[in-house]
DRENTITI-902094 format. One record per residue (C-alpha): x, y, z. Coordinates in steps of 0.02 Angstrom, whole numbers, plus 50000, padded with zeros to 5 digits. Example, Ala and Ser with C-alpha at 12.3 -4.5 7.8 and 13.67 -1.06 7.14 Angstrom:
<atoms>
506154977550390 506844994750357 
</atoms>
This chain:
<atoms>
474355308345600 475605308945450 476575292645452 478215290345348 477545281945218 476565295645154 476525295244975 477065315144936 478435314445083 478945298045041 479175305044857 480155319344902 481205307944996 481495297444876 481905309644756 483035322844870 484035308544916 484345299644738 485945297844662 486105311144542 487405325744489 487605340644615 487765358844568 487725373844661 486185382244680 485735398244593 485615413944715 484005416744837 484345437144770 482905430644639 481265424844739 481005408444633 482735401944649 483625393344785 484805400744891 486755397644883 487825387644979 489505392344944 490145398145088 491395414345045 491875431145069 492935442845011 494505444945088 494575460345214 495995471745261 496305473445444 496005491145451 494965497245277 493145488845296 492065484945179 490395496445204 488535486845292 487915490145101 488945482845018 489125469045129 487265465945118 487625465344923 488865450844934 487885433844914 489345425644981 489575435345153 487485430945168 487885413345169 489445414345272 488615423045424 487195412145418 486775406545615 485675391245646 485055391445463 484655411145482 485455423445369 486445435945475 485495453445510 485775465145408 486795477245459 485785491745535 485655504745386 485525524445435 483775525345418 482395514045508 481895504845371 483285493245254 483035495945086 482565477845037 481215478845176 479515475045102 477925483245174 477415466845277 479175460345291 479275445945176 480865447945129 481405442445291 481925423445327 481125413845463 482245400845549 480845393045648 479685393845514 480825382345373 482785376545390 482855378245201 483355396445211 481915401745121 480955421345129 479245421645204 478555421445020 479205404544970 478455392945133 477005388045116 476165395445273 475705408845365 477345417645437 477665434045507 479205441345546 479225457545659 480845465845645 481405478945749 481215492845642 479345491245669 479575483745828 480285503845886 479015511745760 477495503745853 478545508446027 478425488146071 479075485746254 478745468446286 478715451246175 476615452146215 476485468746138 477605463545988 476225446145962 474725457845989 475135468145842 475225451545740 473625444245618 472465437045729 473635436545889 473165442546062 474105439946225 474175442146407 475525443246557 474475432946688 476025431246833 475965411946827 475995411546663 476575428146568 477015430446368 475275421346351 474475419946165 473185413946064 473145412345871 471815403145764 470925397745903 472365388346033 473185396146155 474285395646317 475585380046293 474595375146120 475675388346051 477565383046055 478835397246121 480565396546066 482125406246111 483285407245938 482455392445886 482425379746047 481315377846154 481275375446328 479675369046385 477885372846393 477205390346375 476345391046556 477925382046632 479345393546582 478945409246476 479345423346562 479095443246535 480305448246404 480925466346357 481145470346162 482595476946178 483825463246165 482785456246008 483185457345810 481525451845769 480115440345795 479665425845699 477795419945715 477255401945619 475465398945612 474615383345615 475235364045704 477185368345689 477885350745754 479065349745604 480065364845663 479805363145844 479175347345921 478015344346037 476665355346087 476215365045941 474495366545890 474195384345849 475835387045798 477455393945857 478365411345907 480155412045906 481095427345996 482695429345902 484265440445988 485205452045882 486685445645799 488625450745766 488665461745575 490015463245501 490785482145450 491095497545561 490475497045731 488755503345775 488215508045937 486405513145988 485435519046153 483695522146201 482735529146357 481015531046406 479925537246533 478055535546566 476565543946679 476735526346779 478505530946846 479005516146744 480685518346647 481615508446520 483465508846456 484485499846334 486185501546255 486825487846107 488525487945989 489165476945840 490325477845702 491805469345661 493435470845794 495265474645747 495435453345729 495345449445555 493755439645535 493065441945697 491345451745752 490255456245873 488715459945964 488185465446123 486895470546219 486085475746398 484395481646456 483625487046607 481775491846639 480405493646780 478545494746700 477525500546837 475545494446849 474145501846852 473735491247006 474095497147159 475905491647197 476165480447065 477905481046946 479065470846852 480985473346840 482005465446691 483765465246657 484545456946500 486255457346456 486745444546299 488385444246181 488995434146013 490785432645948 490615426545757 492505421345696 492895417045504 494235403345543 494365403445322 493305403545169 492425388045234 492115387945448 491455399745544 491315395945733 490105406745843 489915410746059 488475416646127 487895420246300 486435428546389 485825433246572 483815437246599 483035439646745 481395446746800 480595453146964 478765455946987 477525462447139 476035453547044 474215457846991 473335441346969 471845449646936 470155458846969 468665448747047 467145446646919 465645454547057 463805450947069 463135467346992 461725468547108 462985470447263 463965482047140 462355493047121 462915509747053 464815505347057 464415491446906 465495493646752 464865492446580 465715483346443 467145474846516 466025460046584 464485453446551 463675435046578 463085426346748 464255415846835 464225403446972 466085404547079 467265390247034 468265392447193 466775393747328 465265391347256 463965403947271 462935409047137 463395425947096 462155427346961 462595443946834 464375450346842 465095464946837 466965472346877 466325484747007 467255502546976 467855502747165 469065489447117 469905496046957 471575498147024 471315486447179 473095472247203 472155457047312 473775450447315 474855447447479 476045461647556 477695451147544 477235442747363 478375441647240 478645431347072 480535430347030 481515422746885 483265420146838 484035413346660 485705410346589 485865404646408 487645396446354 487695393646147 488965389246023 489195380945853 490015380345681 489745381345498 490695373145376 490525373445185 490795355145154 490925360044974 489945370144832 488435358444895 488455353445069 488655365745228 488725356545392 488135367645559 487955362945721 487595371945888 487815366446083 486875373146187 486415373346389 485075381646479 484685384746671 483245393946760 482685394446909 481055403046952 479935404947114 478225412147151 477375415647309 475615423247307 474135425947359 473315419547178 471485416847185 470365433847217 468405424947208 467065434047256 465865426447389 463875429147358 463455425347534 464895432347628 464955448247512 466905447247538 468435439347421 468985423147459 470905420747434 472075405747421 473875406947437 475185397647330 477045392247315 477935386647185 479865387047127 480655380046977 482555372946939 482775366046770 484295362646669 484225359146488 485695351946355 485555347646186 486275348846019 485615353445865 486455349045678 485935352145527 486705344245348 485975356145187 486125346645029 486005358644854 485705348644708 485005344944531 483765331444527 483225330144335 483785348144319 482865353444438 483445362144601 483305354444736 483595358044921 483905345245077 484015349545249 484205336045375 484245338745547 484685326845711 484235334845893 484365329946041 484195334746217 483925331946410 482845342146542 483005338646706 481635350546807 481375351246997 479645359247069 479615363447253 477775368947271 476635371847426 475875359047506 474835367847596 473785382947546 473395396647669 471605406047635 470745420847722 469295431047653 469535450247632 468475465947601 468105469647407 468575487947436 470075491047523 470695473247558 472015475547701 473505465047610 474035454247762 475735440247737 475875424647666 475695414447817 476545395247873 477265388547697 477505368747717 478275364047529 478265345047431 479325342247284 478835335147124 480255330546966 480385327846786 481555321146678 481465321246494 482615315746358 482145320846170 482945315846003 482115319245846 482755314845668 481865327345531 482065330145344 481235346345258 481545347145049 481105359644926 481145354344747 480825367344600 479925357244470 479685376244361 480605388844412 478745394644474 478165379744536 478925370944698 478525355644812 479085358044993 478695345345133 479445336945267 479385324245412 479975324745592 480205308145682 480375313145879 480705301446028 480035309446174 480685299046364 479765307546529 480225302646714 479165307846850 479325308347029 478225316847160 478575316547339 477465323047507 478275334747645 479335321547729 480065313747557 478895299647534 478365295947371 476435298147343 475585287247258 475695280647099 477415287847074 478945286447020 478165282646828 478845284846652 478055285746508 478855287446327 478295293546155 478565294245956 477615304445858 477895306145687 477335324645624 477615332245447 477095344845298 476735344645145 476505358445002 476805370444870 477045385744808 476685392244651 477325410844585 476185411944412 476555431344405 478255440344473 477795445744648 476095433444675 476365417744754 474835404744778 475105392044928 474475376245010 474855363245144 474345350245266 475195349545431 475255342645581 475925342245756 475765332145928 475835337146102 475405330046273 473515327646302 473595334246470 474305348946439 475895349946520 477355338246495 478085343346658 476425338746783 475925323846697 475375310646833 475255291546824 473485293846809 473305307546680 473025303046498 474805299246464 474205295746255 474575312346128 473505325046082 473595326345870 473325339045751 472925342645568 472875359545466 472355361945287 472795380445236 473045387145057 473115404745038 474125421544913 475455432244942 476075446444844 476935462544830 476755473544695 476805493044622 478615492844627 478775484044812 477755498344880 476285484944921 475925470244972 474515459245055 474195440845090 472725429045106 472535413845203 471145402545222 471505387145386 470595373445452 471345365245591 470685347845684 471475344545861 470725329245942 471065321046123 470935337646207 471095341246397 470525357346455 470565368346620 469295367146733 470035378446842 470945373847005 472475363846930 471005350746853 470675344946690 469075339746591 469285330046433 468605341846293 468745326346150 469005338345994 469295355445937 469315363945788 469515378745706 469205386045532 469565404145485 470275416645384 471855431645400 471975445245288 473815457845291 474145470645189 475395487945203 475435503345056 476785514145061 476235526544945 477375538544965 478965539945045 478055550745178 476435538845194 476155524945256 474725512045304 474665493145381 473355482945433 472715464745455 471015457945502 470885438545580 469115427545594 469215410945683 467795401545715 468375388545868 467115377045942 467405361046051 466765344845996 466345327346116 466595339546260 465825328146385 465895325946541 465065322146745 463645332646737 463575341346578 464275344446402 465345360246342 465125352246168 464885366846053 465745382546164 467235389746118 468785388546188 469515403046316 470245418046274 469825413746090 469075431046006 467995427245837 468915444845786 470525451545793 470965468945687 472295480445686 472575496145581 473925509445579 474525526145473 475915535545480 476545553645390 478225559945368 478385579245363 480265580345273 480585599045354 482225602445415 481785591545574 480845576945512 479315573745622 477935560345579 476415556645657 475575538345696 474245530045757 473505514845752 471915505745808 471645487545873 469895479245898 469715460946001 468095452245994 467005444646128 468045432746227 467625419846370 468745416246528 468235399346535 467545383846446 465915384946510 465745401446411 464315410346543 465515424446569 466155437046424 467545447446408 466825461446311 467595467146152 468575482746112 469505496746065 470935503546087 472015517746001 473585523346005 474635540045924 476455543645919 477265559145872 479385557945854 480545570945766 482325564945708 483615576245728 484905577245597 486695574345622 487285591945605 486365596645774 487375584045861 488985578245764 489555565745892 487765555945870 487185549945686 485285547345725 484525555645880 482685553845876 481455560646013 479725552646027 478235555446132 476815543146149 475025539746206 474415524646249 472485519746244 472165536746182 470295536746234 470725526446426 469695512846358 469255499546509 469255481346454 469625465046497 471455459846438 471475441646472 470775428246556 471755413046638 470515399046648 471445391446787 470595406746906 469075409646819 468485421046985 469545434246916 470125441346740 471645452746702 471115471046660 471975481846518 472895496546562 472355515346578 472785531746453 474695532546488 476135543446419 477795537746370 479435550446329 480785539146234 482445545346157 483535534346056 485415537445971 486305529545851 488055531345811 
</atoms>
């Protein structure tokens, strides 16, 4: 673990925080400098604005809409792409990823930033579709756990989710499905990211991040799309400035129902979210945001894995292989198969359902202290409340030949506050730039669980289950309380202007309450307990730019997070110690032939020891160590102005270490849902007729997986492909509308079957990828 006295930090400290002359900062237009701080704007006339471009020209109107240490969104240009857009996006600024305002090229780490221009190219729906077209990332939407990923060998709540930078709790506790519609981009930090987010990151962190107020004339947009699933989606957004000097807006609200492939499965969304941005003077700026989610599901927990001699000729080839002995009954079901009867089968209940509801309440200023310091702060309060009832577990049963299944209950009432405040310090130290950020958060969760206490089971037919009803619920309530206040510093100091040390340290004070009662109020036993933390995370590295457009990188990170898991289940006699972890990565970046390419190369070794692991059933095994070496590769050509090709390519190798335990060792196996492979590839061509069309497609390969830690069963690898075709329309077809663009899409072009994901919780079962579907979308902009 990195402890304060760390010589590099402790140096940077030292020297960020020395008494020496101030002067403002030269502008972040040039990649090796620092950004600027003054916080100003030209003065605009209530009626005459000022156009998005040259807004977007004016380094002090960047500064002045910064939000939570993000740069304001551009403001959407007439065409897809922004002119300053590189090929893989590293223009763009990552808020999640460093506080020190700084482009992806100057942090030294892996960061992606998925914007929505590729985000509608790619025809992203949901926030796992956006990850799965990351380096290296793959997801799944198991119900009790959906927006699921893994990245450089962790996954599940090992990879911290945040919502505009906070987060809310653990990944398999409170993500929930997500439409892309709402979203300006996507910010994705590899590696242990405790610096930037806290506890529980170990792979790394994704951070959705809503669209924001621009200032200029208003800009409205719409989309629609249908699919060969019946399943629809619809959006509509606006922003610009308002008649009130100083004042803009955003807003936006979007509907959807994506049908399954399993019989009577679907999930509704709805998202409707707003900002007000107001430019008190030269100096504050005071923001309001708010946002409504909510999500209805009939769920698919998944197919049953089948003994492939009772599957005879209905066996399936290369979704499964492996031999497997049933976690939930028992019987040896020796070589498994998904059996081809069941490909669209829902095991689940007839009056199941898995609901959520979410309601986001933000606000906070800026304020240029002077040509040096800019003070922001944001409130912020957060309530959910979520509830499941299921029939989850679908095992099969050797000696029955049927599928056992086990009911569950579960609801979910949290409410989080906290504040977050930042203090950004430009300065000379020795004539050398240097930039401060320190940040104080704090916050406090209070979460209710009702859950079953009781868990109805029945056995059903493999082919053609009859659904059947819930049956008696009898519920118990469990509680947790948590209070969190963290003190961090990040600095960036230019000792060339091609040389820079960054680094910083995050001292967090983590206080947990738990209570657990039985079904007439009675405490169990060894409850109430609390339990209270410190860990002390940090980074530390550089970048080095020897060549215009090539930067060279290396750090060592680290993060912490809660052996057992998850924060919010711990019990009195759970490891209640931390989990740590350690990364070494170094690694290029560069764009080059006039900003028309660009590619980056990382090399990672990350060290995670104290590990607790499913073991299926709500249980844990301790799994002593884990680690992970590997290597990502990115890299997008534009050619032409008409051509276009992206791709990346991710190798992890992830093995457990002292896996030990009653009866055997896992020592050696790697963890679930953990491919060795990840690739993606895409090309696209613009014809420039009189109606534009282009044509896409792209390609994305997962490796051999396993749905537990025992790794006897394997999710096979694959395939899949998909092609787009979409013609814009010019503005002279239909005046009223600037943009009108009409695209059709396939989906698994070739109806590839394949194992999606695996929750190693339910083992018996694994989540199956969807069929060949097509998708009609229009979307206007005006």
């Amino acid at each position: 673990m990195l402890r304060c006295s760390a010589a590099p930090l402790a140096l940077l400290a030292c020297l960020s925080t020395g008494a020496v002359r101030a002067q403002t900062a030269t502008p972040t237009g040039q990649p090796s400098q620092l950004g600027p701080v003054v916080v100003t704007e030209p003065q605009r006339k209530p009626v005459k604005r000022t156009s998005p471009t040259a807004k977007r020209a004016s380094t002090s109107t960047r500064v002045a809409n910064r939000h939570n240490g993000r740069p304001a969104a551009a403001t959407p240009a007439a065409t897809d792409a922004a002119p300053s857009q590189s090929p893989l996006n590293t223009n763009g600024v990552a808020a999640s990823a460093s506080r020190l305002g700084l482009n992806v090229r100057e942090i030294p780490a892996t960061v992606e930033v998925i914007d929505q221009n590729k985000i509608r190219e790619q025809g992203y729906r949901t926030t796992t579709e956006v990850a799965q077209g990351a380096v290296g990332v793959t997801g799944g939407d198991g119900p009790g756990e959906p927006g699921a990923f893994s990245m450089r060998g962790f996954s599940n709540s090992q990879v911290n989710i945040l919502y505009n930078g906070i987060k809310i709790g653990p990944q398999n506790m409170t993500s929930r499905y997500m439409d892309t519609a709402n979203l300006d981009s996507v910010e994705i930090l590899k590696g242990p990211a405790s610096l930037l987010s806290g506890e529980g990151a170990s792979g790394g962190a994704i951070n959705f991040v809503n669209k924001q107020p621009t200032s200029g004339p208003v800009q409205n947009e719409a989309f629609f799309s249908y699919d060969s699933l019946n399943s629809f989606r619809s959006s509509y957004g606006s922003g610009g400035s308002t008649n009130v000097q100083g004042l803009d807006y955003r807003f936006d609200i979007s509907r959807s129902q994506l049908n399954g492939f399993i019989d009577d499965t679907d999930t509704k969304t709805f998202n409707v979210s707003g900002q007000l941005n107001y430019k008190i003077s030269e100096n504050l700026k005071i923001w309001g945001a708010i946002e409504y989610k909510e999500d209805h599901s009939n769920a698919y927990w998944g197919t049953p894995l089948v003994s492939t001699a009772y599957s005879g000729p209905n066996a399936t080839h290369g979704i499964v292989s492996g031999t497997y002995v049933s976690n939930d009954n028992g019987t040896n079901l020796g070589p498994v198969t998904i059996d081809g009867r069941t490909l669209t089968t829902n095991y689940n209940v007839a009056n199941n359902y898995v609901n959520a509801n979410e309601l986001w309440v933000r606000g906070g200023f800026e304020l240029a202290i002077n040509d040096e310091l800019t003070l922001k702060s944001q409130v912020y309060n957060y309530s959910a409340q979520r509830q499941w009832q299921n029939s989850e577990v679908a095992a099969f049963n050797s000696l029955l030949n049927m599928v056992d299944r086990e009911r569950f209950y579960v609801a979910h009432d949290q409410e989080l506050v906290g504040n977050i405040t930042d203090l950004t310090w430009n300065s000379k130290i020795a004539g050398m730039d240097n930039r401060l950020v320190t940040t104080v958060a704090v916050s406090n969760l209070d979460f209710g669980r009702p859950g079953a206490a009781n868990f109805p089971h029945d056995d059903v037919p493999l082919v053609d289950p009859w659904p059947g009803l819930y049956g008696v619920l009898t519920t118990q309530n469990q509680t947790a309380v948590i209070n969190d206040q963290s003190l961090s510093f990040e600095d960036r100091l230019k000792i060339t202007q091609a040389f820079a040390l960054i680094g910083g340290v995050r001292v967090e004070g983590i206080e947990l309450g738990r209570n657990s009662t039985d079904i007439t109020g009675a405490d169990k036993a060894g409850f109430p307990f609390s339990k209270d933390w410190t860990p002390v995370t940090g980074r530390i590295g550089y970048t080095w730019e020897p060549i215009k457009g090539m930067t060279f990188y290396s750090q060592y990170a680290t993060g912490a997070d809660v052996a057992a898991n998850n924060i919010f289940l711990l019990a009195a006699n759970q490891p209640l110690n931390l989990t740590t972890s350690q990364t070494y990565e170094t690694g290029v970046k560069q764009l080059l032939w006039g900003d028309k390419a660009e590619w980056s190369l990382s090399l990672f070794d990350i060290d995670r020891q104290n590990v607790y692991a499913a073991a299926g059933g709500m249980t844990l095994n301790i799994a002593g160590q884990e680690n992970a070496k590997g290597v990502e590769i990115a890299g997008a050509i534009k050619p032409t102005t008409a051509l276009k090709f992206w791709g990346n390519f991710a190798f992890v190798n992830a093995r457990y270490a002292d896996y030990e335990f009653a009866g055997g060792s896992f020592s050696g196996n790697t963890p679930p849902n953990v491919p060795a492979v990840v690739a993606n590839a895409a090309a696209s061509y613009r014809f420039d007729t009189r109606l534009p069309v282009e044509l896409g497609m792209s390609a994305r390969y997962v490796g051999d997986r396993y749905n537990s830690d025992a790794n006897t069963v394997i999710m096979n690898a694959y395939t899949v492909a998909d092609a787009y075709v979409f013609v814009d329309i010019p503005k002279y077809f239909f005046p009223a509308v600037d943009q009108t663009r009409v695209t059709f899409r396939v989906r698994n072009l070739f109806n590839r079957e394949y194992a999606a994901w695996g929750d190693p919780f339910y083992p018996d079962q694994i989540l199956l990828g969807a069929p060949r579907t097509y998708e009609l979308a229009a979307a206007f902009k005006w």
